[in-house]
TORVOTOR-826627 format. One record per atom (N, C-alpha, C, O, CB): residue in three letters; atom name; y, x, z. Coordinates in steps of 0.05 Angstrom, whole numbers, plus 32768, in hexadecimal, padded with zeros to 4 digits. Glycine has a CB too. Layout:
   aa  at     v     u     w
  ALA  CA     Y     X     Z
...
//
This chain:
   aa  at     v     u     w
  UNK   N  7DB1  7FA3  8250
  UNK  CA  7DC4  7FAE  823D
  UNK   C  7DB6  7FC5  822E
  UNK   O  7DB8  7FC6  8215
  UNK  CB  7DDC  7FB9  824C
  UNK   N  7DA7  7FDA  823E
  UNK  CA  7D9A  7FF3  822A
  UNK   C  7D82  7FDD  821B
  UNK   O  7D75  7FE9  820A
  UNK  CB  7D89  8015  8241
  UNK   N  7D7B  7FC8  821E
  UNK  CA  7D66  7FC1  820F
  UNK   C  7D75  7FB7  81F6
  UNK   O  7D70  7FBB  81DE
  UNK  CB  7D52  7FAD  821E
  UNK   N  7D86  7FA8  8202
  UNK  CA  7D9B  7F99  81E7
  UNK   C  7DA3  7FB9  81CD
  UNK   O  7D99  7FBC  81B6
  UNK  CB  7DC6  7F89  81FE
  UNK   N  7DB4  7FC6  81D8
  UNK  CA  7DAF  7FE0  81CC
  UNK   C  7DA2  7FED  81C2
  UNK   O  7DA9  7FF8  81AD
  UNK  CB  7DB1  7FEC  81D2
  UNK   N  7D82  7FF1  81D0
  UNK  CA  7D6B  7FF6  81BB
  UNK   C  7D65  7FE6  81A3
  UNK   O  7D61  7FEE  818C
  UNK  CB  7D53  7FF5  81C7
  UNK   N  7D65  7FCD  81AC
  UNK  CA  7D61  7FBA  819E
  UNK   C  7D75  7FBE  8179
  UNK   O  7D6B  7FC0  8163
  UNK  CB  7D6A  7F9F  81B4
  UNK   N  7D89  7FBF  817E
  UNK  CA  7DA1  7FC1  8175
  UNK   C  7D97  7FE5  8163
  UNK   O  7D92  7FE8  814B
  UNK  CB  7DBC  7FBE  8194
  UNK   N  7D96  7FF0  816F
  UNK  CA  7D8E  800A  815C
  UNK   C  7D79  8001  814E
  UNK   O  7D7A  8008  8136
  UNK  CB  7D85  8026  816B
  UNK   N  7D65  7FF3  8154
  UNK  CA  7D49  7FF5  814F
  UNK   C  7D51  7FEB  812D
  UNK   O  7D4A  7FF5  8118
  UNK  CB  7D31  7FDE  8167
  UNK   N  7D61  7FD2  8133
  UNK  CA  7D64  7FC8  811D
  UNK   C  7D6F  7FD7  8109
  UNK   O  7D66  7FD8  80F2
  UNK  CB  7D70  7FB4  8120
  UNK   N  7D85  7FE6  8113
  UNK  CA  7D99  7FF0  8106
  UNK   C  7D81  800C  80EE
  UNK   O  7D83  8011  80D6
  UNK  CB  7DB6  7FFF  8121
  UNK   N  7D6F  8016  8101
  UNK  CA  7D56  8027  80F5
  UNK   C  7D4C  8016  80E0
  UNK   O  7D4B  801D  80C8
  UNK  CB  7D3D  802F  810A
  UNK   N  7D45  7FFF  80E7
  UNK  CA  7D36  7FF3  80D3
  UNK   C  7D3E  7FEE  80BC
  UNK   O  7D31  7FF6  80A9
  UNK  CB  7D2E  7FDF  80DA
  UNK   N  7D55  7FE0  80B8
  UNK  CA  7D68  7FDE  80A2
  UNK   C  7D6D  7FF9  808E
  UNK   O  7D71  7FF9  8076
  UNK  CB  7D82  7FD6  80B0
  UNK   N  7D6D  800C  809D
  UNK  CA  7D76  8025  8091
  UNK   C  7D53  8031  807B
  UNK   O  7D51  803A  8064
  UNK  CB  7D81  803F  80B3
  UNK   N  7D3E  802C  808F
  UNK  CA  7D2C  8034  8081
  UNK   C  7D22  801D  8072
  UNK   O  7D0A  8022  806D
  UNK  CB  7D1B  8042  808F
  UNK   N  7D2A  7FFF  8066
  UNK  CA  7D22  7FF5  8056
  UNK   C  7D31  7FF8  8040
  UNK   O  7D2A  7FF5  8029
  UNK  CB  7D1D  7FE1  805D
  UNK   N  7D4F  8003  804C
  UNK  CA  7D59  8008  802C
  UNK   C  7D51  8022  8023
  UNK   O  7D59  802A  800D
  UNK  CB  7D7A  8006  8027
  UNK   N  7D45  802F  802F
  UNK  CA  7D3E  8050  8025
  UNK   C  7D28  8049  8015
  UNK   O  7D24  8056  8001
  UNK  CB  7D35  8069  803D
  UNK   N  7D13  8030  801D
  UNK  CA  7CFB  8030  8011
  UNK   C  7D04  801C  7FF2
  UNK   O  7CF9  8021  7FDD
  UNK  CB  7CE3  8021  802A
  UNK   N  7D12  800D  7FF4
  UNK  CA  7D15  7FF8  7FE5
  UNK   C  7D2A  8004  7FC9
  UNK   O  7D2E  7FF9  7FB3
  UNK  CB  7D23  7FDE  7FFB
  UNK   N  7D32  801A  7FD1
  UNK  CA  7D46  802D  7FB9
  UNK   C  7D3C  8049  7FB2
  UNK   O  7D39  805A  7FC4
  UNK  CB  7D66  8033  7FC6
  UNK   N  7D36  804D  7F9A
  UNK  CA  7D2B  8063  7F8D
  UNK   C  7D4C  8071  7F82
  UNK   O  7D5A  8066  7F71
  UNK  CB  7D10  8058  7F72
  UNK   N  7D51  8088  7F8E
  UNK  CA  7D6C  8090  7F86
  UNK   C  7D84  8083  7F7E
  UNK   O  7D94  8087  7F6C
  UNK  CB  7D68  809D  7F75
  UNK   N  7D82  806B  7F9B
  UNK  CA  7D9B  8052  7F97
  UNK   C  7D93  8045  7F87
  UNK   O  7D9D  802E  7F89
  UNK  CB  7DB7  8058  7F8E
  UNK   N  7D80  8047  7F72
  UNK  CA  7D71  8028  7F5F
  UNK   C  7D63  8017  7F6A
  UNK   O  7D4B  801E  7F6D
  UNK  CB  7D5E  802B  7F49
  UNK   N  7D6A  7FFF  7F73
  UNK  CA  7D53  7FEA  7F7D
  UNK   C  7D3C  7FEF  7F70
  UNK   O  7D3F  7FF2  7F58
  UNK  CB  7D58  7FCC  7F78
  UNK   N  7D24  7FF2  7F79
  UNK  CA  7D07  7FF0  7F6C
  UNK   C  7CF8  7FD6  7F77
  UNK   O  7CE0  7FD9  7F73
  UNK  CB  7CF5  800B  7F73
  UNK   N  7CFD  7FC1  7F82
  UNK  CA  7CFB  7FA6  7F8F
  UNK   C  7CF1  7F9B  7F70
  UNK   O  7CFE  7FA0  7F5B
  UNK  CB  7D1C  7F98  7F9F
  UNK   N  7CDA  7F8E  7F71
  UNK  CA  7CCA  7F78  7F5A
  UNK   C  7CE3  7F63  7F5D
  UNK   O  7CEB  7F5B  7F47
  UNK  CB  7CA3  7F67  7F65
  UNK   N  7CF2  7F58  7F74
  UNK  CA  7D01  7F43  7F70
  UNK   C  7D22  7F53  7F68
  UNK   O  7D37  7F4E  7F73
  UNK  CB  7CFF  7F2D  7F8D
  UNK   N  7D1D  7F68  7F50
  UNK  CA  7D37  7F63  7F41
  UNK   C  7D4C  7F4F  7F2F
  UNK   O  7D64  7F4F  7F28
  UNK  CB  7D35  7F6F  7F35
  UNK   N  7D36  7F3F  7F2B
  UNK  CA  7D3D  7F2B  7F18
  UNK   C  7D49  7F15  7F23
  UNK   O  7D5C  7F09  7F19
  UNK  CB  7D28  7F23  7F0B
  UNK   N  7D3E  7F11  7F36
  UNK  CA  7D39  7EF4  7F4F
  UNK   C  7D5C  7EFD  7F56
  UNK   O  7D70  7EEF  7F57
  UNK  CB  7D16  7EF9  7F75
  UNK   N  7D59  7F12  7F5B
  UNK  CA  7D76  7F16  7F69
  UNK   C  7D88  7F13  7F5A
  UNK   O  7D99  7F04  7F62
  UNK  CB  7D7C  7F2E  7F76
  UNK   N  7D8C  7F1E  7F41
  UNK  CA  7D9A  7F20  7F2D
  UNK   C  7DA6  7F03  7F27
  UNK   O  7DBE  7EFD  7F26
  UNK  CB  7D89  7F2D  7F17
  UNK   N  7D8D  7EEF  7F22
  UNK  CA  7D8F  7ED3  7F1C
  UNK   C  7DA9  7EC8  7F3C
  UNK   O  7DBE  7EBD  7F3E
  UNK  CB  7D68  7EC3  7F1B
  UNK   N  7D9A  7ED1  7F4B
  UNK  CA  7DAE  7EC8  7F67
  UNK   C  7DCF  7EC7  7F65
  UNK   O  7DE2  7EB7  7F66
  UNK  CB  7DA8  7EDF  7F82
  UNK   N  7DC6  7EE8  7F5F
  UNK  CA  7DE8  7EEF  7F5A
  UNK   C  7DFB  7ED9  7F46
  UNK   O  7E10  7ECE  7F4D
  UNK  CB  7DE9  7F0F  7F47
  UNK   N  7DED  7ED6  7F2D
  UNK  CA  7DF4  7ECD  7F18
  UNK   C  7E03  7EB1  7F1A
  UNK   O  7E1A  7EAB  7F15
  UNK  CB  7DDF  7ECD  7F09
  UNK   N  7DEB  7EA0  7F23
  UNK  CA  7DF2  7E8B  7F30
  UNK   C  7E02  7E80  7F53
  UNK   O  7E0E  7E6B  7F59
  UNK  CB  7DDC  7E84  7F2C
  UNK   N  7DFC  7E93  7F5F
  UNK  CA  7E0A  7E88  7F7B
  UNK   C  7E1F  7EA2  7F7B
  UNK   O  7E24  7EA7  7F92
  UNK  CB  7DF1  7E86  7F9C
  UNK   N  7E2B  7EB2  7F6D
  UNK  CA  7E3B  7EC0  7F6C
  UNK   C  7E57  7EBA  7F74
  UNK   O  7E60  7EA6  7F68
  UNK  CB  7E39  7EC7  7F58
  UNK   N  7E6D  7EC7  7F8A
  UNK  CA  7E8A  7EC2  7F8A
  UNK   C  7E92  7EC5  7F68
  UNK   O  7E8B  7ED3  7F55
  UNK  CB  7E9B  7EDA  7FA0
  UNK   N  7EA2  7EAF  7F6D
  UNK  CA  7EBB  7EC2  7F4C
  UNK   C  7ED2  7EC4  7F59
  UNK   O  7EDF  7EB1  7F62
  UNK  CB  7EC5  7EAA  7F26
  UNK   N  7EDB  7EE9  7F59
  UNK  CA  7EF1  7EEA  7F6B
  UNK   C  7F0A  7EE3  7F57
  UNK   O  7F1F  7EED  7F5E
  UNK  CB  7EF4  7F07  7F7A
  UNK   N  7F0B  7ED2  7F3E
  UNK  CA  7F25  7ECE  7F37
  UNK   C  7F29  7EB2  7F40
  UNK   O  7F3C  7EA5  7F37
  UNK  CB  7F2A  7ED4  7F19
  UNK   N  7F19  7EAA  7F4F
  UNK  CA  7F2B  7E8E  7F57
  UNK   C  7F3A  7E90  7F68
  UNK   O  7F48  7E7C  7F6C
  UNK  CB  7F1E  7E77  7F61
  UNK   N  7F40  7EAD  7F7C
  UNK  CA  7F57  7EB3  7F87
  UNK   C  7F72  7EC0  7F80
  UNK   O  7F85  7EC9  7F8D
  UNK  CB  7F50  7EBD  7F95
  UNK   N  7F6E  7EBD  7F69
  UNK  CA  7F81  7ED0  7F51
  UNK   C  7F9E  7EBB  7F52
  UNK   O  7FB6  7EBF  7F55
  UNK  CB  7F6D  7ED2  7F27
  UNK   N  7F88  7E9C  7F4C
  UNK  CA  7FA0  7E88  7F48
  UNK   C  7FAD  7E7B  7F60
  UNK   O  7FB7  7E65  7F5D
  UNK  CB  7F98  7E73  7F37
  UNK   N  7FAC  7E8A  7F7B
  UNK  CA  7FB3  7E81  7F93
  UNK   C  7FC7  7E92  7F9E
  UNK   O  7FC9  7E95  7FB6
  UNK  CB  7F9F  7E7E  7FA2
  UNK   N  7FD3  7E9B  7F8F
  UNK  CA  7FE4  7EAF  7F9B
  UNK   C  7FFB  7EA9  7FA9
  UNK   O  8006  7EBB  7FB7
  UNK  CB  7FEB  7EBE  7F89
  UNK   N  8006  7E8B  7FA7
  UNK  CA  801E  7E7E  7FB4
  UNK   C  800F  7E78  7FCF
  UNK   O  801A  7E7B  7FE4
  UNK  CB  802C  7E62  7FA2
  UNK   N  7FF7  7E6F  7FCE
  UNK  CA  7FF1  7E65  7FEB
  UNK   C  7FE7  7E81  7FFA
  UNK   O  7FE1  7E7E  8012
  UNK  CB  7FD7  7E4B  7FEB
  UNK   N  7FE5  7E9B  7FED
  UNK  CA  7FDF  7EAC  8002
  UNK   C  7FFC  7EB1  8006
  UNK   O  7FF8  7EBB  801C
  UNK  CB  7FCC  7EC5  7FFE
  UNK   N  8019  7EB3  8003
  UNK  CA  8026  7EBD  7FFF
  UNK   C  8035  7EA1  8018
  UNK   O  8041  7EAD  802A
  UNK  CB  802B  7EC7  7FE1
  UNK   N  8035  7E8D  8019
  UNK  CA  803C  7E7A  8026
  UNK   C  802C  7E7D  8047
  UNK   O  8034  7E75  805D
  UNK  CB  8035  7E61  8012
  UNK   N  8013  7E8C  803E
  UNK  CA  7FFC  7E8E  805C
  UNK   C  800C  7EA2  8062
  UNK   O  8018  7E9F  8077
  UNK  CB  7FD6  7E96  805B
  UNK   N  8010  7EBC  8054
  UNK  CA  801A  7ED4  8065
  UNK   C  802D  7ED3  8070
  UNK   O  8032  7EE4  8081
  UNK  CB  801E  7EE8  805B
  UNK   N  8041  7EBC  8067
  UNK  CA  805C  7EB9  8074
  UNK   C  8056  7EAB  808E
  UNK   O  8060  7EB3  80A3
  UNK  CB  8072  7EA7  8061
  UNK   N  8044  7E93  808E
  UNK  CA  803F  7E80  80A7
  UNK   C  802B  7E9B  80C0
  UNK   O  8031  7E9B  80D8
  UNK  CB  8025  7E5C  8098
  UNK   N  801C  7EA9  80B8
  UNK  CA  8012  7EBD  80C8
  UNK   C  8024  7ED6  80D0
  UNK   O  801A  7EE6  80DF
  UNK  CB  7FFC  7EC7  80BB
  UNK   N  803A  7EDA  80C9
  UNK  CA  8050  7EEC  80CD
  UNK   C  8063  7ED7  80DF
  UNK   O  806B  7EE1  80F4
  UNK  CB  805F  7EF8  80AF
  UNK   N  806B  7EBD  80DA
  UNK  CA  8071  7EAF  80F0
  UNK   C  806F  7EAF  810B
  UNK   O  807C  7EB7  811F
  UNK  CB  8068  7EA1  80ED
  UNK   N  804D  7E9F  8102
  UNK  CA  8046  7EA2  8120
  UNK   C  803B  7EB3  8129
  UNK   O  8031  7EAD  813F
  UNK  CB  8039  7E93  8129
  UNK   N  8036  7ECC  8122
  UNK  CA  8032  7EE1  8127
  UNK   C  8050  7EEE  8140
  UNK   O  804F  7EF8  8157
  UNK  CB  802E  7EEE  8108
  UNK   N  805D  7EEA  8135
  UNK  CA  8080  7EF1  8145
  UNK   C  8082  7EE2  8158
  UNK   O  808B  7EEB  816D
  UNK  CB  809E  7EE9  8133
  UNK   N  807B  7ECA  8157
  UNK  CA  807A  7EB1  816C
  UNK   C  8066  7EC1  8185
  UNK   O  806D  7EC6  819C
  UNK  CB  8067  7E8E  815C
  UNK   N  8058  7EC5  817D
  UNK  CA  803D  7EC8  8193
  UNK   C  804E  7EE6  819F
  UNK   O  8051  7EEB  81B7
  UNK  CB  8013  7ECD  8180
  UNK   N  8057  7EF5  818B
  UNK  CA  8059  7F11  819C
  UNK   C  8072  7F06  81AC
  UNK   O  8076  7F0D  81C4
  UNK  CB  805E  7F32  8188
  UNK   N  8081  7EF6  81A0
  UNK  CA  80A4  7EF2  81B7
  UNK   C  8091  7EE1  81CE
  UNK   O  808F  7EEF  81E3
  UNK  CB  80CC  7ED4  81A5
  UNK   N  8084  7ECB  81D0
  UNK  CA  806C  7EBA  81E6
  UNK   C  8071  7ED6  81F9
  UNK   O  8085  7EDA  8208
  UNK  CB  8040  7EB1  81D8
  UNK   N  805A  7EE8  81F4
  UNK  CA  804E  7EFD  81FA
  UNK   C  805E  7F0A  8209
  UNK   O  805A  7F0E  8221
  UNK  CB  8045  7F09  81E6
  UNK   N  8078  7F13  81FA
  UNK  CA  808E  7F1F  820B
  UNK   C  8095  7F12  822B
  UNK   O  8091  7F19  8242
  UNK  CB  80A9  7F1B  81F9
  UNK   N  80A0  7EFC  821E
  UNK  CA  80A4  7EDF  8233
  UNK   C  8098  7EE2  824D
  UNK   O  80A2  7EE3  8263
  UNK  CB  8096  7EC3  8228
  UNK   N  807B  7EE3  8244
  UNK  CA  8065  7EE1  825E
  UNK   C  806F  7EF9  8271
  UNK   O  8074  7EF8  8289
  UNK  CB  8041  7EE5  8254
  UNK   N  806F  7F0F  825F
  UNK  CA  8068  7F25  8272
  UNK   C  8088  7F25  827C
  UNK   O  8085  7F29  8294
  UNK  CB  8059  7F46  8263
  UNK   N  8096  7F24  827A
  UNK  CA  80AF  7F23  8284
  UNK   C  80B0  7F0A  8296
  UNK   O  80C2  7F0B  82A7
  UNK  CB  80C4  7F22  826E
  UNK   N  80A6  7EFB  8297
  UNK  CA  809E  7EE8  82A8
  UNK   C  8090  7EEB  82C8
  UNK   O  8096  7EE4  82DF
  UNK  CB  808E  7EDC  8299
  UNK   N  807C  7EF9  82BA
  UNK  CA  8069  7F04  82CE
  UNK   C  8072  7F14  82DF
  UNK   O  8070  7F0E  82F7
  UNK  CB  8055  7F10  82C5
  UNK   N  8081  7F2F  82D9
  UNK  CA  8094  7F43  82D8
  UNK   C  80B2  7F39  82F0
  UNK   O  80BE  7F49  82FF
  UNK  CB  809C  7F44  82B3
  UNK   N  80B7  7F1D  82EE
  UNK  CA  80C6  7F13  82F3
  UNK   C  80C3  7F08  830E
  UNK   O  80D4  7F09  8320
  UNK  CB  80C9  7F07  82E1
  UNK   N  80AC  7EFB  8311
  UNK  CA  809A  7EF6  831F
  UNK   C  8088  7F0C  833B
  UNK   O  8083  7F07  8353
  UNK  CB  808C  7EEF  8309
  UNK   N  8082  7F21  832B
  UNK  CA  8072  7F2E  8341
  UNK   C  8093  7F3B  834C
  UNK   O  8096  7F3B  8365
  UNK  CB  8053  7F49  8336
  UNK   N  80A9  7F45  833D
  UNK  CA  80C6  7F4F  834D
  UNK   C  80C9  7F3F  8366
  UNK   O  80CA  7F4B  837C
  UNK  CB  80E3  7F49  833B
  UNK   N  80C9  7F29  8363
  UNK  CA  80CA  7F10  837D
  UNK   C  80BB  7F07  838E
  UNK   O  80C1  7EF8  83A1
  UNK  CB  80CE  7EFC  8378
  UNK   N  8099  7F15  8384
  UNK  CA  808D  7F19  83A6
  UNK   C  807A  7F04  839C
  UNK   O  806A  7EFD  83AE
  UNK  CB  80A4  7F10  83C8
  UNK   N  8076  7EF5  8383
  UNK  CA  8067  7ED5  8380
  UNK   C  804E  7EDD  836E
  UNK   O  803D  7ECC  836D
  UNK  CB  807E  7EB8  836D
  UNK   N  804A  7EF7  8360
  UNK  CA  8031  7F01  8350
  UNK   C  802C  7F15  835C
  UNK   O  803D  7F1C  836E
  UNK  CB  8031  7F08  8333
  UNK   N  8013  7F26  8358
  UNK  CA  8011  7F3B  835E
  UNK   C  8010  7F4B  8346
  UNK   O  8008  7F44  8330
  UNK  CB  7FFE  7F3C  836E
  UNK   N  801B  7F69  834E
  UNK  CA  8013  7F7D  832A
  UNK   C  7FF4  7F80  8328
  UNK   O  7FEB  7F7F  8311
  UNK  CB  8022  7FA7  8329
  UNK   N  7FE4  7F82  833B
  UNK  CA  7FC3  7F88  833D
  UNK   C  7FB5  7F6A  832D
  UNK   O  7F9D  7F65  8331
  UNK  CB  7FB7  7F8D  8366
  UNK   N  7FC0  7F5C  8322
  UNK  CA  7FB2  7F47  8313
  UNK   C  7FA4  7F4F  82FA
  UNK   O  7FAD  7F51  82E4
  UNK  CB  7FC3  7F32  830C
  UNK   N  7F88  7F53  8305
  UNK  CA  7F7E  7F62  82E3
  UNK   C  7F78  7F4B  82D1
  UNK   O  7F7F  7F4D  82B9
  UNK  CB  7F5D  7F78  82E3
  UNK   N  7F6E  7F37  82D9
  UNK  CA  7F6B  7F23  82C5
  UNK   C  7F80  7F20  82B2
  UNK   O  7F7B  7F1F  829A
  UNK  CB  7F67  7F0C  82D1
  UNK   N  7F9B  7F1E  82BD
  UNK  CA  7FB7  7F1B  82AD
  UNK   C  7FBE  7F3A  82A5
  UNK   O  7FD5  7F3D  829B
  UNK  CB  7FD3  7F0C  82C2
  UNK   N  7FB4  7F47  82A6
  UNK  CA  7FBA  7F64  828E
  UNK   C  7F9D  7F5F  8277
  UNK   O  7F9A  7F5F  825F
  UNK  CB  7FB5  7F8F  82A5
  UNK   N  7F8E  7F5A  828B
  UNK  CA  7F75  7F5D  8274
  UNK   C  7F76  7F47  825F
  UNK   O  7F68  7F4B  824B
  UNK  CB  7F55  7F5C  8282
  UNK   N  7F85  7F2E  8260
  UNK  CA  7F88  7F1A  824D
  UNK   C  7FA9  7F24  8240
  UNK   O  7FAD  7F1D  8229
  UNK  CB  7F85  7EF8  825F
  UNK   N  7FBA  7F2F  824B
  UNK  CA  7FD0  7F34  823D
  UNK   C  7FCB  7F4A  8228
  UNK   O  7FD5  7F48  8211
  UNK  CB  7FE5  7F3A  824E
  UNK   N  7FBB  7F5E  8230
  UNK  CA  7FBE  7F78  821C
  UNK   C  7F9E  7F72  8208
  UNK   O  7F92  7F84  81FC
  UNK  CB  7FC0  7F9D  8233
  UNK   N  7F99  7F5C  820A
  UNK  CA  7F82  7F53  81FD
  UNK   C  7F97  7F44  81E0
  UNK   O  7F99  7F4B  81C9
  UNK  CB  7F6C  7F3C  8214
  UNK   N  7FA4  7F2E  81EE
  UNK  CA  7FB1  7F26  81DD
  UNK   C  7FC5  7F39  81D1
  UNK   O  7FC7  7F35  81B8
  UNK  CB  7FBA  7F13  81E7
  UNK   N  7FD2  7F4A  81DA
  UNK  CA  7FE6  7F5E  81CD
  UNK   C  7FD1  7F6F  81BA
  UNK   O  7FD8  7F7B  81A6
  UNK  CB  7FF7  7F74  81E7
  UNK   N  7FBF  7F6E  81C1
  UNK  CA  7FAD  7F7D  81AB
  UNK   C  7FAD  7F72  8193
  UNK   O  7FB6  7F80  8181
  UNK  CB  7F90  7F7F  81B1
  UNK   N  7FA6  7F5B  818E
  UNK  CA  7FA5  7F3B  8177
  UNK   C  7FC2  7F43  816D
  UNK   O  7FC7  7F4A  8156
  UNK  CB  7FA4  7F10  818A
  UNK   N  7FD2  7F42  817F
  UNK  CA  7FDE  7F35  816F
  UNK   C  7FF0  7F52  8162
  UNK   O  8000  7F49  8153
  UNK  CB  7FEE  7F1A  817F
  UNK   N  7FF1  7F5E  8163
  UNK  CA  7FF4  7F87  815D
  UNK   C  7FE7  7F87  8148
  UNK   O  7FF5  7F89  8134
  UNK  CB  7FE3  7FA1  8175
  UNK   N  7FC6  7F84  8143
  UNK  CA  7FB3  7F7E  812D
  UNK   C  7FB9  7F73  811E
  UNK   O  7FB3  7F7C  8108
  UNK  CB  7FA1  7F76  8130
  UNK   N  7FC7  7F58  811D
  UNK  CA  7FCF  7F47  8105
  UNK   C  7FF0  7F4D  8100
  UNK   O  7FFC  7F49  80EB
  UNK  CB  7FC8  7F25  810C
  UNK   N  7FFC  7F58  8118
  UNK  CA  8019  7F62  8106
  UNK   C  801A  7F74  80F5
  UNK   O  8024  7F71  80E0
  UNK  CB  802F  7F6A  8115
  UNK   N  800A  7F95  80FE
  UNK  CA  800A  7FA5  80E8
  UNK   C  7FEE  7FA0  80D7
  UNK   O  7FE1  7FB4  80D0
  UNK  CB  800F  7FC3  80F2
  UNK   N  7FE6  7F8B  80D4
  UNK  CA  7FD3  7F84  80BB
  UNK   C  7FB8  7F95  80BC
  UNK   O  7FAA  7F9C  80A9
  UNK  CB  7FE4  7F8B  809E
  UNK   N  7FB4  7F9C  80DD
  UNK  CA  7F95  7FAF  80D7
  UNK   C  7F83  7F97  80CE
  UNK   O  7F75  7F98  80BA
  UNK  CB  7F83  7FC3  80F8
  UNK   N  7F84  7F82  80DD
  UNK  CA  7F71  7F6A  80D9
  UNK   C  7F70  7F5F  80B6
  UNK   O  7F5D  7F54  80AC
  UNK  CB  7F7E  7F4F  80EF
  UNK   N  7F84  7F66  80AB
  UNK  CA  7F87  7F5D  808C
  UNK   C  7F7D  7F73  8086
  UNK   O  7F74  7F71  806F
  UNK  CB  7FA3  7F56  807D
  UNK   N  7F7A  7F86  808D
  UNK  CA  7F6B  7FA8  807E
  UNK   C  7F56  7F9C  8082
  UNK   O  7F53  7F94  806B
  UNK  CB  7F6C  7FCB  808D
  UNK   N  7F3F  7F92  8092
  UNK  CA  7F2C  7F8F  8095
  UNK   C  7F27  7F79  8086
  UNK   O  7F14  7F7B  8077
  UNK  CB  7F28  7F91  80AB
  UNK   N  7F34  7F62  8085
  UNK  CA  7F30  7F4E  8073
  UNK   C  7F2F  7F53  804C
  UNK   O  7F21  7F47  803C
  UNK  CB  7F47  7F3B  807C
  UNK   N  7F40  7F64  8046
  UNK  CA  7F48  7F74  802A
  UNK   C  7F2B  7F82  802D
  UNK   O  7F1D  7F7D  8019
  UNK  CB  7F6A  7F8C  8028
  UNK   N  7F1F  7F93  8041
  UNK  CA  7F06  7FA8  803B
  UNK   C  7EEF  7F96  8036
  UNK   O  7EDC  7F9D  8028
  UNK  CB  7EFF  7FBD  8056
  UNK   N  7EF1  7F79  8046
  UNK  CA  7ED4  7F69  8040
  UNK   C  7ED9  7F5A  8024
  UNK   O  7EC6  7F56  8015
  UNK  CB  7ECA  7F50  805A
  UNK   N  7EEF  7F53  801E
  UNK  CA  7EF9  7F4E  8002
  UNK   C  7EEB  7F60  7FF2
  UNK   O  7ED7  7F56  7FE7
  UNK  CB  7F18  7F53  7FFF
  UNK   N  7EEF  7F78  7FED
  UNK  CA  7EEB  7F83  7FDE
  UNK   C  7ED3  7F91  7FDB
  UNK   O  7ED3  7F9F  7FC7
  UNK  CB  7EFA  7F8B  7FDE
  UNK   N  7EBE  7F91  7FE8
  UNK  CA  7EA7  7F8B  7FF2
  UNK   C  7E9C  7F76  7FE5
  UNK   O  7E88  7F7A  7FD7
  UNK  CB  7EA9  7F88  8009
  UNK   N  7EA8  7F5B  7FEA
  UNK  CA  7EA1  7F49  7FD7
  UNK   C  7EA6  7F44  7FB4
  UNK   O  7E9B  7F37  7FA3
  UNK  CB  7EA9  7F36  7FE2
  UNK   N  7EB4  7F4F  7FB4
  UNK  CA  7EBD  7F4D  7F9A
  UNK   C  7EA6  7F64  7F8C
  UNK   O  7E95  7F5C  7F7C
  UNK  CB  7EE1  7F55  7F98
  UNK   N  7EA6  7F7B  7F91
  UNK  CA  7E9A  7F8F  7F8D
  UNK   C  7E73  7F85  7F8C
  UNK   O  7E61  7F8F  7F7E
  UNK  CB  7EA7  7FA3  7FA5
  UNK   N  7E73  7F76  7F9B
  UNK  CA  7E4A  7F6A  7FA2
  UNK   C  7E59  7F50  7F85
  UNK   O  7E53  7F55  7F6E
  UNK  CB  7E3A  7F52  7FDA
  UNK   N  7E62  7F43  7F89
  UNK  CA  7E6C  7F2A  7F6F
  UNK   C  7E6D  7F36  7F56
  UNK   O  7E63  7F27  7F45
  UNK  CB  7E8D  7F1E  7F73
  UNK   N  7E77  7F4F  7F4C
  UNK  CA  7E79  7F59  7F31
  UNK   C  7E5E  7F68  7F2E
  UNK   O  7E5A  7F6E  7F17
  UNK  CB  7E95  7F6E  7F2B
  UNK   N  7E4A  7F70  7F3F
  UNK  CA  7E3B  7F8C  7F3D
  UNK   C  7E3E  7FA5  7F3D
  UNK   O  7E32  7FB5  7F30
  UNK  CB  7E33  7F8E  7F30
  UNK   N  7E58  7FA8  7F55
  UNK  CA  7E66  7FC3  7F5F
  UNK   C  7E73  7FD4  7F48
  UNK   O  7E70  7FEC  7F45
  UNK  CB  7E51  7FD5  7F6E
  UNK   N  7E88  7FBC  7F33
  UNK  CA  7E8F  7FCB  7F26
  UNK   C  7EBA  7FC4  7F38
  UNK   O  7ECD  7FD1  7F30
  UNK  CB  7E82  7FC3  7F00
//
C-alpha cells in the first residue's frame, strides 16, 4: 500500500513538473502546437448536439428520480426487515457485512437524490465543453 502511494505521488509530481516545463506563463511553448490544434479541430466534441436533446434528458431525469425513490423505499423495506428480524432473535445487530452494504448503498442512493453525482457530472461537462471551445 505505501508503495502504491508513493507510486501514486510520484506520478502526481511528475505531471505537475511537465506542465511547469511545457507552459511559459500558462502559454504552451510545445513545437506540437499545431498538431494539437489540428486534433482539436477535427476530433473535437460539438457541445450543441446536446442542445437538441432536451426532451430525452428531461424524460431520463424523471426515470432516475423514479427509480431513484424505488431503491430508497427497497432500502427502507430491508432495514425494517432486518430490524424485524434481529427483534425476534433470527439476525444478529453485530452483522457488519449488512451495515457495510446498506449504508454503502444509502450512500448511492443519497448522492443521486440530492444530485451531488449530477454536480459532478455538470463539472466534467463543463470541463468539456470549456477543452471543446478553447476555454472560452
Amino acid at each position: 500500500m505505501k508503495r502504491l502511494v508513493k507510486n501514486f505521488i510520484t506520478a502526481i509530481a511528475g505531471l505537475f513538473v511537465l506542465t511547469l516545463t511545457a507552459c511559459k506563463d500558462g502559454v504552451p511553448t510545445s513545437t506540437d502546437d499545431m498538431y494539437m490544434k489540428q486534433i482539436k479541430e477535427s476530433y473535437g466534441f460539438k457541445p450543441g448536439i446536446l442542445d437538441s436533446m432536451d426532451w430525452f434528458l428531461l424524460i431520463g431525469g424523471t426515470a432516475v428520480t423514479v427509480v431513484t425513490v424505488a431503491a430508497f423505499i427497497f432500502w427502507l423495506f430491508k432495514l425494517l426487515l432486518r430490524l424485524a428480524s434481529i427483534q425476534r432473535g433470527k439476525a444478529t445487530l453485530k452483522d457488519e457485512v449488512f451495515w457495510k452494504r446498506m449504508g454503502i448503498s444509502l450512500l448511492i442512493i443519497v448522492f443521486v437524490m440530492s444530485s451531488v453525482i449530477f454536480a459532478f457530472l455538470e463539472n466534467f461537462w463543463e470541463m468539456i465543453h470549456s477543452l471543446a471551445t478553447g476555454g472560452s
